[in-house]
N, CA, C and O atoms as a GROMACS GRO file, in nm:
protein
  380
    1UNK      N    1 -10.158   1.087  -4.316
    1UNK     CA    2 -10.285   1.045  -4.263
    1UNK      C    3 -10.264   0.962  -4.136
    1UNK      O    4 -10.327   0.990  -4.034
    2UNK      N    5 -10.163   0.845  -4.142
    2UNK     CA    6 -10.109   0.771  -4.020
    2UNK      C    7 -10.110   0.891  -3.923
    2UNK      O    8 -10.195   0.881  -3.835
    3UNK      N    9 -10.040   0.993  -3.921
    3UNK     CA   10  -9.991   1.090  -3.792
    3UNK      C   11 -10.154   1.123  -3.758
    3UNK      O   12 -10.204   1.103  -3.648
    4UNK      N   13 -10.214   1.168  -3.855
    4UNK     CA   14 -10.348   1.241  -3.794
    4UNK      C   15 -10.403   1.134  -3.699
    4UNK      O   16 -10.428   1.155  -3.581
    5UNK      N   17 -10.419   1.019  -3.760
    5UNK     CA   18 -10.487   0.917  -3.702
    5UNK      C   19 -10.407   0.852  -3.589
    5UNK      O   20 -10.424   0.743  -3.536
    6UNK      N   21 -10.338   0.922  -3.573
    6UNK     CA   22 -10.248   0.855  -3.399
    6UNK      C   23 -10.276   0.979  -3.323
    6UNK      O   24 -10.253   0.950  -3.206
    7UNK      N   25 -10.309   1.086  -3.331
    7UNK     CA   26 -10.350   1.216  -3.238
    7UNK      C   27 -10.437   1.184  -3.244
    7UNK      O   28 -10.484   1.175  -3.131
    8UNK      N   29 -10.506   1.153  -3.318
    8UNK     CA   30 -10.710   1.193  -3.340
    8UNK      C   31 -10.743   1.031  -3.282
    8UNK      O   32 -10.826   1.034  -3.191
    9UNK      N   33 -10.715   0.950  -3.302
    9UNK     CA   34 -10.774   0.786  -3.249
    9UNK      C   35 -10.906   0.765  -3.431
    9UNK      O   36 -10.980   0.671  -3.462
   10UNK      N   37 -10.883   0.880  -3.495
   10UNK     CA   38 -10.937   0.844  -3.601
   10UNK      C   39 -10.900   0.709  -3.713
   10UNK      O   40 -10.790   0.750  -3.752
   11UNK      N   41 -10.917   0.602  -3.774
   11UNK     CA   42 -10.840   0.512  -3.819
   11UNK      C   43 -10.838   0.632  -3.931
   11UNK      O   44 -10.919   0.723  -3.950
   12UNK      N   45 -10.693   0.592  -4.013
   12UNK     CA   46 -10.730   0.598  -4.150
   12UNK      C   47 -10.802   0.543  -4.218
   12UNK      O   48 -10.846   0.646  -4.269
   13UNK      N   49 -10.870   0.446  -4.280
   13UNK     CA   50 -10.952   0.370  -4.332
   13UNK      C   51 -11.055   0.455  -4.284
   13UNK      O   52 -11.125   0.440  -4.384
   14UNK      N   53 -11.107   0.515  -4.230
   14UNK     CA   54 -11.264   0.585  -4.188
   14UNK      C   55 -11.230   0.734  -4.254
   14UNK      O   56 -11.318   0.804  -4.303
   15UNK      N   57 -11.083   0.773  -4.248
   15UNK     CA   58 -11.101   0.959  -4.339
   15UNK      C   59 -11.078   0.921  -4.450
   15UNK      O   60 -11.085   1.017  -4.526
   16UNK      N   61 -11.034   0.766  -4.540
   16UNK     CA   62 -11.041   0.753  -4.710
   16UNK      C   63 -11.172   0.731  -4.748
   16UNK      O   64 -11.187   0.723  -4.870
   17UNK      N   65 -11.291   0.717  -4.666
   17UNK     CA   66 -11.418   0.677  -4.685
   17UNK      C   67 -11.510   0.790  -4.778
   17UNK      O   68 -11.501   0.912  -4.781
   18UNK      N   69 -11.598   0.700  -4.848
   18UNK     CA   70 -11.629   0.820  -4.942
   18UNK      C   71 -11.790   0.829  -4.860
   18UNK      O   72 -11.860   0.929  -4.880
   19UNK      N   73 -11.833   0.729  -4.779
   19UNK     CA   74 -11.954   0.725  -4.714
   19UNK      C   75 -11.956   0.871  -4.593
   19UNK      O   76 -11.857   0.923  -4.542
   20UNK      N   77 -12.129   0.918  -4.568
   20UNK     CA   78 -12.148   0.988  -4.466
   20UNK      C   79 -12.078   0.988  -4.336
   20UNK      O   80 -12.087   0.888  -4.265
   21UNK      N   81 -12.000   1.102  -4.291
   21UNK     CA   82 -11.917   1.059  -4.164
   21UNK      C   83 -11.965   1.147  -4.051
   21UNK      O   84 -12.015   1.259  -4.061
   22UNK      N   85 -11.943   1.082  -3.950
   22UNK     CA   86 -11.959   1.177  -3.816
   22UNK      C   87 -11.879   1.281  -3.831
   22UNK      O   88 -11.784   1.271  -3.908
   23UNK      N   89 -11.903   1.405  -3.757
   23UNK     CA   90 -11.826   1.510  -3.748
   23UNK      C   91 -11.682   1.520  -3.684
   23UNK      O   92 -11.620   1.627  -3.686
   24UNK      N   93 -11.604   1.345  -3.598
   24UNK     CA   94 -11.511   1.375  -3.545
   24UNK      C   95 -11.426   1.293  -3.708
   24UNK      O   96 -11.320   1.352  -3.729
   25UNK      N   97 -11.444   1.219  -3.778
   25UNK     CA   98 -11.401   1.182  -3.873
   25UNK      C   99 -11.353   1.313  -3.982
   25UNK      O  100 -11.243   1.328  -4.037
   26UNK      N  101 -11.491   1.409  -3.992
   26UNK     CA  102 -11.466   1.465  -4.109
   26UNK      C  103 -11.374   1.541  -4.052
   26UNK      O  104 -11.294   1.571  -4.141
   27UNK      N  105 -11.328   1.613  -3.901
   27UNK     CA  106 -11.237   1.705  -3.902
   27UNK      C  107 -11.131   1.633  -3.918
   27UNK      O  108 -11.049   1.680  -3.997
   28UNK      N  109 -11.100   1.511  -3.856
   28UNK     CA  110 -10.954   1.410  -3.876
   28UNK      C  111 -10.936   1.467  -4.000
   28UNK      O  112 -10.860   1.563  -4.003
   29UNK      N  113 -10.993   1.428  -4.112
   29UNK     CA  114 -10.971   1.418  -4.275
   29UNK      C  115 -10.917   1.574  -4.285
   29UNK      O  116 -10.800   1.597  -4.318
   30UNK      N  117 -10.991   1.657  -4.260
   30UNK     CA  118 -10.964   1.791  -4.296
   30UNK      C  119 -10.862   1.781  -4.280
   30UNK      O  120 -10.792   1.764  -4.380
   31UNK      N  121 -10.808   1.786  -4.168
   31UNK     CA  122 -10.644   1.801  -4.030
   31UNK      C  123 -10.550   1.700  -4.137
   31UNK      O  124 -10.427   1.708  -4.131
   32UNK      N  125 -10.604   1.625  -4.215
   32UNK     CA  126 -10.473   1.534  -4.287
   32UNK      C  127 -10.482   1.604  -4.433
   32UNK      O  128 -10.376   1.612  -4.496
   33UNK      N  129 -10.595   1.654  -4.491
   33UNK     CA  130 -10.538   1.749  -4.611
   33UNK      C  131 -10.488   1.850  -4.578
   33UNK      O  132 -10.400   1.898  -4.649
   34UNK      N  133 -10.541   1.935  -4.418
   34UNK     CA  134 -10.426   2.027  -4.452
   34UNK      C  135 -10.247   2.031  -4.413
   34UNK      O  136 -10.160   2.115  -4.438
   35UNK      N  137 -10.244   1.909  -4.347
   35UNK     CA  138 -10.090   1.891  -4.329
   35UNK      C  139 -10.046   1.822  -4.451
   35UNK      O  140  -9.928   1.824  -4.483
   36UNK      N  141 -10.145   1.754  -4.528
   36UNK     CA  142 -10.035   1.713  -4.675
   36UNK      C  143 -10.036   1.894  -4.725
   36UNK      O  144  -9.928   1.952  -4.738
   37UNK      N  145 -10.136   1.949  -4.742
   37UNK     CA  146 -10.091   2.044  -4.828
   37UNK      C  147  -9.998   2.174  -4.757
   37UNK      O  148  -9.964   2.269  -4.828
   38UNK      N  149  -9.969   2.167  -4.639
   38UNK     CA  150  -9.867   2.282  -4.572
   38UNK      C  151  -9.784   2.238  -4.515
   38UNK      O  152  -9.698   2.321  -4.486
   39UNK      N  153  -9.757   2.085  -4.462
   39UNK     CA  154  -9.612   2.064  -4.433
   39UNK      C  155  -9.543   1.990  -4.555
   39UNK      O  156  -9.422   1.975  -4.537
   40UNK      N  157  -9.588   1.945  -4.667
   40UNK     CA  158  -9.586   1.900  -4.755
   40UNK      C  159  -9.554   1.932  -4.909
   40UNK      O  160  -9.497   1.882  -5.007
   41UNK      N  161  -9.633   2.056  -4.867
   41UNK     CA  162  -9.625   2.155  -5.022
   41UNK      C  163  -9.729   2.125  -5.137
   41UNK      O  164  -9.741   2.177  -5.247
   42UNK      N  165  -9.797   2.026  -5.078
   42UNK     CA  166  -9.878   1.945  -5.200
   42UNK      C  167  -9.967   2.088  -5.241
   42UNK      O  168 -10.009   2.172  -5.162
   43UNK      N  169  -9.979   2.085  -5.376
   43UNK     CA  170 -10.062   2.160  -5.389
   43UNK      C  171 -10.190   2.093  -5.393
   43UNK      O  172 -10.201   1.970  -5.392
   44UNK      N  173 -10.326   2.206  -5.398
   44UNK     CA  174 -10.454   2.080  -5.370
   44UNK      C  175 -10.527   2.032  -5.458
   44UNK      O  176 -10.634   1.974  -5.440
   45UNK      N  177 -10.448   2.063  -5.606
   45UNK     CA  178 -10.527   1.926  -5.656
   45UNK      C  179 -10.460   1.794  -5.638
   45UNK      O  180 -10.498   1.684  -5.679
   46UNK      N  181 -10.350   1.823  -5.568
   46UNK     CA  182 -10.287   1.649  -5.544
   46UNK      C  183 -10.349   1.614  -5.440
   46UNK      O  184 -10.443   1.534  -5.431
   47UNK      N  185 -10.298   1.674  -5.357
   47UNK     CA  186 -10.436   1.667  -5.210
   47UNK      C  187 -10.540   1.586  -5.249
   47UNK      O  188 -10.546   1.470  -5.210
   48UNK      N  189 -10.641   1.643  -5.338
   48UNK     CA  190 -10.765   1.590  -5.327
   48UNK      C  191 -10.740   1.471  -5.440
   48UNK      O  192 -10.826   1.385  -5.422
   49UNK      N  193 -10.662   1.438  -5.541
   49UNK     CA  194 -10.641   1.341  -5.634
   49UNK      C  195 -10.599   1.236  -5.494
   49UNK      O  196 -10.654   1.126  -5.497
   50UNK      N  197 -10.517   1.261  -5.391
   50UNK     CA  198 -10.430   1.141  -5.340
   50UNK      C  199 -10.592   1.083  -5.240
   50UNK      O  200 -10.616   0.966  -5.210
   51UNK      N  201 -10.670   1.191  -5.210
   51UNK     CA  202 -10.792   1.158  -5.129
   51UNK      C  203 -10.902   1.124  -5.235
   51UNK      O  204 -11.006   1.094  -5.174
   52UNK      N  205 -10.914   1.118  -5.324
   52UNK     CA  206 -11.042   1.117  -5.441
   52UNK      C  207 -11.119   1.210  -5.419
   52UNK      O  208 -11.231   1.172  -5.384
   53UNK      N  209 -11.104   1.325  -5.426
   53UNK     CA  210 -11.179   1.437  -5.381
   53UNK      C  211 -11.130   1.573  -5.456
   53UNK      O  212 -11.024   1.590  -5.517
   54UNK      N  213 -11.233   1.661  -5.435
   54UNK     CA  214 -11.206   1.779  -5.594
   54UNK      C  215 -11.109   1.852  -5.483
   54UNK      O  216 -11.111   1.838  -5.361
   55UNK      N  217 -11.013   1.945  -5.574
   55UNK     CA  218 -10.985   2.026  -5.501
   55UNK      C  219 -11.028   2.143  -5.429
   55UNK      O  220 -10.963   2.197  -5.340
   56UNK      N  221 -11.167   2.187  -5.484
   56UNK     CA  222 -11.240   2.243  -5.409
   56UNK      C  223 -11.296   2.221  -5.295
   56UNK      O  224 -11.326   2.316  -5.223
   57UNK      N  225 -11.323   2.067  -5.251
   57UNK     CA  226 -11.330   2.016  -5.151
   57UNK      C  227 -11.226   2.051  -5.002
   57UNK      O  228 -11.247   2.092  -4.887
   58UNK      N  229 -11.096   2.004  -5.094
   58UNK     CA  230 -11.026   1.998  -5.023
   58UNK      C  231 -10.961   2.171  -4.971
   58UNK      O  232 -10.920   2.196  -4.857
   59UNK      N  233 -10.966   2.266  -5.078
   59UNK     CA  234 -10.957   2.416  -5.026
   59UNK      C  235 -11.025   2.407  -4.904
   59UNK      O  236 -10.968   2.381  -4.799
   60UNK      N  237 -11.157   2.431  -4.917
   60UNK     CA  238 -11.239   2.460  -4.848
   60UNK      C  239 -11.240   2.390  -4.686
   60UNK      O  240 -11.284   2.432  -4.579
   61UNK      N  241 -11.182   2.286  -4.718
   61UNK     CA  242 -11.172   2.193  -4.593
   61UNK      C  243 -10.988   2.258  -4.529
   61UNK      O  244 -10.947   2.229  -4.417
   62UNK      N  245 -10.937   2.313  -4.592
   62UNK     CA  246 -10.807   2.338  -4.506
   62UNK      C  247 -10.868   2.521  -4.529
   62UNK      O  248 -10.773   2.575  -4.585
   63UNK      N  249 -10.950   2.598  -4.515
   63UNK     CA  250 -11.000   2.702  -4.492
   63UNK      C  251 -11.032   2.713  -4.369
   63UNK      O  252 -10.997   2.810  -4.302
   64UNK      N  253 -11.130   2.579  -4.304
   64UNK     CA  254 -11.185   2.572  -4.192
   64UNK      C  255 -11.097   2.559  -4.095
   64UNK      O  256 -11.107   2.609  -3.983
   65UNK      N  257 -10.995   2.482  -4.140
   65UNK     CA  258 -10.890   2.430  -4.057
   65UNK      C  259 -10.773   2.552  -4.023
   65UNK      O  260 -10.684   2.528  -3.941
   66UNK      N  261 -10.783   2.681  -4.092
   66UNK     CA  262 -10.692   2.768  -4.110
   66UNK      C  263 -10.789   2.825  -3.976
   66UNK      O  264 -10.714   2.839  -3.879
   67UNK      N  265 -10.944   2.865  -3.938
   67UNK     CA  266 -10.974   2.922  -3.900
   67UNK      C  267 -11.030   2.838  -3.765
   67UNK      O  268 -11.062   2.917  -3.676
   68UNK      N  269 -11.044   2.740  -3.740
   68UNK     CA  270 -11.030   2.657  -3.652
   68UNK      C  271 -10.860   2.638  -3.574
   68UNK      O  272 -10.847   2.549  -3.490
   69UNK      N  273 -10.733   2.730  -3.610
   69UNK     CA  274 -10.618   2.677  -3.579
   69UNK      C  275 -10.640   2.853  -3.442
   69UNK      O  276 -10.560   2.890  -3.356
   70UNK      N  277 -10.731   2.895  -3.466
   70UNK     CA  278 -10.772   3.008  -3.310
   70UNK      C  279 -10.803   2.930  -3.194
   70UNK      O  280 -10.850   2.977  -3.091
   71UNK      N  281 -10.779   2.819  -3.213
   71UNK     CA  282 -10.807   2.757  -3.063
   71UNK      C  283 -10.676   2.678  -3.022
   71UNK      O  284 -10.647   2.573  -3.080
   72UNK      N  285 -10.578   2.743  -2.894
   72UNK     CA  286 -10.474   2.703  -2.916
   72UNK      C  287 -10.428   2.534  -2.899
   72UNK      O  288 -10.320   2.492  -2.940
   73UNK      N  289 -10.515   2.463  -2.843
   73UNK     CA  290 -10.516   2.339  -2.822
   73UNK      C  291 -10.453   2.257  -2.998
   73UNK      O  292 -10.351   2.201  -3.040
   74UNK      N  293 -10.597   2.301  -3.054
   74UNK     CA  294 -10.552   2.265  -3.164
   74UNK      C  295 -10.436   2.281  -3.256
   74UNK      O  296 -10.375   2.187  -3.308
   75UNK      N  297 -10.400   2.465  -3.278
   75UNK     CA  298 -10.289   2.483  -3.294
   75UNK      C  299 -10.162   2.390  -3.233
   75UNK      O  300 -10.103   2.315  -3.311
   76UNK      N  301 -10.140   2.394  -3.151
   76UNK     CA  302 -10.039   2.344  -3.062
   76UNK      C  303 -10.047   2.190  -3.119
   76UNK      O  304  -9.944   2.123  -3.122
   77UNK      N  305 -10.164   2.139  -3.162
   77UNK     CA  306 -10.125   2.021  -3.197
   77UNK      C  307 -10.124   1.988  -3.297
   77UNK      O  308 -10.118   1.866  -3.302
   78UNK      N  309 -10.127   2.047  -3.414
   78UNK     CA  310 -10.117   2.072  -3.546
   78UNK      C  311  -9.928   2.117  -3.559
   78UNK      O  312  -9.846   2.058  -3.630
   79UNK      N  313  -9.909   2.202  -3.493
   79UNK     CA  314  -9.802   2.252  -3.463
   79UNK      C  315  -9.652   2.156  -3.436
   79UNK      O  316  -9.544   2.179  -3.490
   80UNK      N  317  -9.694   1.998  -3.298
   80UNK     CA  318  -9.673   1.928  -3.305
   80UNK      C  319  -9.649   1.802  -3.444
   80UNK      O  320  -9.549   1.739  -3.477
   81UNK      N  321  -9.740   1.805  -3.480
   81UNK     CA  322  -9.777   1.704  -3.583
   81UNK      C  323  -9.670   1.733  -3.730
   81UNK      O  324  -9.597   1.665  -3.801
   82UNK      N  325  -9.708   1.859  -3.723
   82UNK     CA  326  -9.626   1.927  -3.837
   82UNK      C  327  -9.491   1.910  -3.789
   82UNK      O  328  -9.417   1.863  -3.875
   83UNK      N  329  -9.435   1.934  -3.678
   83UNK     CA  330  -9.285   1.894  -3.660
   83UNK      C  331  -9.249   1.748  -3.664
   83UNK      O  332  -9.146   1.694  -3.705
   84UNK      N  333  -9.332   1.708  -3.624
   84UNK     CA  334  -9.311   1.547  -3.650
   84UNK      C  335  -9.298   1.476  -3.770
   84UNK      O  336  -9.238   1.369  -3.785
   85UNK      N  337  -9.365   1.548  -3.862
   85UNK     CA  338  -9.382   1.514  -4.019
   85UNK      C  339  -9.265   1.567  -4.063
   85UNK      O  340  -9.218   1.496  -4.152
   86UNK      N  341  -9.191   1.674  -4.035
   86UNK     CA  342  -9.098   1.734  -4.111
   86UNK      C  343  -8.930   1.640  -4.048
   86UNK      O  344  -8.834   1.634  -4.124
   87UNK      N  345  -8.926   1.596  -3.948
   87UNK     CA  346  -8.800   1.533  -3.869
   87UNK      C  347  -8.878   1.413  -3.967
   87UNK      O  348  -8.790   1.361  -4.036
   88UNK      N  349  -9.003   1.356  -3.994
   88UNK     CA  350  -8.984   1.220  -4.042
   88UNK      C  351  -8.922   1.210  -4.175
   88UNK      O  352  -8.852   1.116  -4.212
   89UNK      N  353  -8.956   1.329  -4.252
   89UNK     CA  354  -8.943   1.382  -4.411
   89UNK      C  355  -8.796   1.411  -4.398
   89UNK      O  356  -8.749   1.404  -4.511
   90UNK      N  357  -8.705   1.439  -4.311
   90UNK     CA  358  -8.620   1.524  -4.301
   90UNK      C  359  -8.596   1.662  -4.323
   90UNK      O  360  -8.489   1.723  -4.314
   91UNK      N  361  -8.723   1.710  -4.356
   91UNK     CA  362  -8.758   1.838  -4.389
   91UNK      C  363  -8.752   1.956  -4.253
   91UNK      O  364  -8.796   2.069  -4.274
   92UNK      N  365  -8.696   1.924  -4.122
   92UNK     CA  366  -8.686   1.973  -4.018
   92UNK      C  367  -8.599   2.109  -4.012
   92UNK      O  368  -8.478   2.106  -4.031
   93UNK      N  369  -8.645   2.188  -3.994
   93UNK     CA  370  -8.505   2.342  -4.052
   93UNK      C  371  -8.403   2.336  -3.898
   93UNK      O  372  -8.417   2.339  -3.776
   94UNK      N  373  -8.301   2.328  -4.000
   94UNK     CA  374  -8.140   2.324  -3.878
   94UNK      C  375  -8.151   2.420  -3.825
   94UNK      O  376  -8.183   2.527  -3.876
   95UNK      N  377  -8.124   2.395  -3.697
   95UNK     CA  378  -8.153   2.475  -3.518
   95UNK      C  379  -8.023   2.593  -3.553
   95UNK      O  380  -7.993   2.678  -3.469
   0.00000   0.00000   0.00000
């Protein structure tokens, strides 16, 4: 969630919120379940247990994000993010 919220200027504390959010919040949140659940492996009922949220929620929210990743900006920075998470994890695949 930290990584999302250093690309996005989103805090964390505003995507754990269970209150009504603006639309640049709710995509932050999306963009951090779906990098726990694909650079991560989480499956999504942990996802949504680690967010308080069903896993249906959280499907549905890395659905959008699967089909929102056609814009290469975003890709590219998802793309980023995800490498960054995996060198932090050590999860980085040898060159």
């Amino acid at each position: 969630m930290q990584a999302v919220a250093s690309v996005t200027g989103v805090p964390a504390a505003a995507m754990q919120s269970r209150r009504l959010l603006n639309r640049e919040v709710r995509r932050a949140r999306s963009l951090a379940w779906y990098l726990s659940h694909t650079e991560y492996g989480w499956p999504l009922y942990r996802v949504g247990a680690a967010f308080d949220r069903d896993r249906t929620t959280v499907a549905k929210a890395c659905r959008e994000v699967e089909d929102m990743r056609d814009d290469p900006a975003l890709d590219g920075l998802l793309d980023r993010v995800g490498r960054g998470l995996a060198e932090i994890t050590g999860q980085a695949e040898a060159a």
